[in-house]
N, C-alpha and C positions, 0 to 999 in steps of 0.2 A: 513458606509461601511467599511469591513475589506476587507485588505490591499492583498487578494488572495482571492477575491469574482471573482466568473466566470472564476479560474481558475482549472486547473488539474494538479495532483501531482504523477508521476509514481516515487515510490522508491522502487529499488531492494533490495531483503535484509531485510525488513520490518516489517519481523515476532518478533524483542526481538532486543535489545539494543539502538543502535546509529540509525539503522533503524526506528526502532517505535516511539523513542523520535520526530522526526522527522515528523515522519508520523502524530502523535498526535500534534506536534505544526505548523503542514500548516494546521490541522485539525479547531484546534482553528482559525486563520487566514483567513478561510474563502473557501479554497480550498474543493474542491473534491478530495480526494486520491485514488487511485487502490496502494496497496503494493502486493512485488510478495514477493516468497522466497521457498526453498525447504522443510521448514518446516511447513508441510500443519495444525500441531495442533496447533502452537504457532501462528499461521498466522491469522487462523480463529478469536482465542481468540483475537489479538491484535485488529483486523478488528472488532470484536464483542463491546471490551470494546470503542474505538475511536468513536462509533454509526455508521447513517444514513451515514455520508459524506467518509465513507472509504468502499471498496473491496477488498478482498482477490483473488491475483489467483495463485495457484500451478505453478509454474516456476523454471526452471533452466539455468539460463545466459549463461552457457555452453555450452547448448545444442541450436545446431540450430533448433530441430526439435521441442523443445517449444516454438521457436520465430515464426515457420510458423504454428503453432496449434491455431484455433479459439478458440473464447472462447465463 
């Protein structure tokens, strides 16, 4: 059993650097990730290369009116 098996991993920012690294190693560890970030091509890609256990969704921290936007 890995050590974030049955868990969920919401990281902002997700799309490329300190985000992704991140996103890619709760990946490894067993998590399910959603990454948000404003950068909807780098986000995809990241989301794409990480596989099955990661999400992308289009967001902006800033804005309140992406925090009340279904998905």
């Amino acid at each position: 059993m890995n050590r974030l098996d049955d868990k969920v991993a919401l990281i902002t920012g997700g799309a490329r650097g300190q985000g992704a690294s991140e996103a890619e190693l709760f990946a490894a560890a067993g998590a399910q990730v959603v990454i948000t970030d404003v950068l909807e091509d780098a986000g995809r890609e990241t989301a794409e290369r990480i596989g099955d256990s990661c999400r992308f969704i289009a967001h902006d921290v800033s804005s309140e009116a992406d925090w009340r936007r279904e998905q």
